[in-house]
Structure formats: structure tokens, C-alpha cells
N, C-alpha and C positions, 0 to 999 in steps of 0.2 A: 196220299191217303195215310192217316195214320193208323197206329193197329188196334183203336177202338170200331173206327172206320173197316177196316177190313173184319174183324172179328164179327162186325155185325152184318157184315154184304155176306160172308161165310154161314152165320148162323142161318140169314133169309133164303139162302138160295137152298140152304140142304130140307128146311123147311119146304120149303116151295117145290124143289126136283128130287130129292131124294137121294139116291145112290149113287144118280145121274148129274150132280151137282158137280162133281171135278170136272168129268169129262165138259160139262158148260163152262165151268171155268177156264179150264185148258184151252178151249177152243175160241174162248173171246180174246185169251192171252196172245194164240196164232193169230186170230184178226188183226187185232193190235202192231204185232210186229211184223206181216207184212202188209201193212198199211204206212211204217216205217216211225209209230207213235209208243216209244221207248218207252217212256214214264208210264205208260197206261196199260204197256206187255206186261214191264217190272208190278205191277200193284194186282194185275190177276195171277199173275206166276203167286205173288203172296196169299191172293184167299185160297187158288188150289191147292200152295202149302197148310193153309187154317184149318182147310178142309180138310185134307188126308190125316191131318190129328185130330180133328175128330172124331173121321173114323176109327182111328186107335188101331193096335196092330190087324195084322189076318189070323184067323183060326186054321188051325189045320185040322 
């Protein structure tokens, strides 16, 4: 995937789940890699990166 590709699965899913959108990503990422499907761990590891920037830092 490239990173228009990921930026836009990133925008859909926070759109769609919310706050709860890394943790979906994260967790397709785990499917993925133990399912033993490298390319496709590597490219959710990337929107759960897209996503936690755009959550942007934490507040304290």
C-alpha cells in the first residue's frame, strides 16, 4: 500500500470507530502476523502509525 492508500484506510476507520480505531488497527496488524502475512502486519502497523498522528500528542 502506498501512503495515500494508507492515509485514507487511516482517515475511514477513525471516522468510522473513533478513538477505538488504533486499537482495530493494531489488532488486524496481530492477525496478520500471526497468520504469518508480513506485508499486510507491515501496512496496519503503518495506518496505526497514521493514526496515532492524528491523534496528535496526549493532554495532561
Amino acid at each position: 500500500m502506498n501512503a495515500a492508500d494508507i492515509s485514507a484506510i487511516a482517515r475511514h476507520l477513525f471516522e468510522t470507530h473513533g478513538a477505538k480505531a488504533i486499537a482495530e488497527a493494531a489488532q488486524k496488524a496481530v492477525s496478520f502476523e500471526r497468520a504469518g502475512d508480513e506485508e499486510q502486519a507491515r501496512a496496519w502497523r503503518r495506518v496505526e502509525a497514521a493514526l496515532l498522528e492524528m491523534r496528535g500528542p496526549h493532554e495532561s
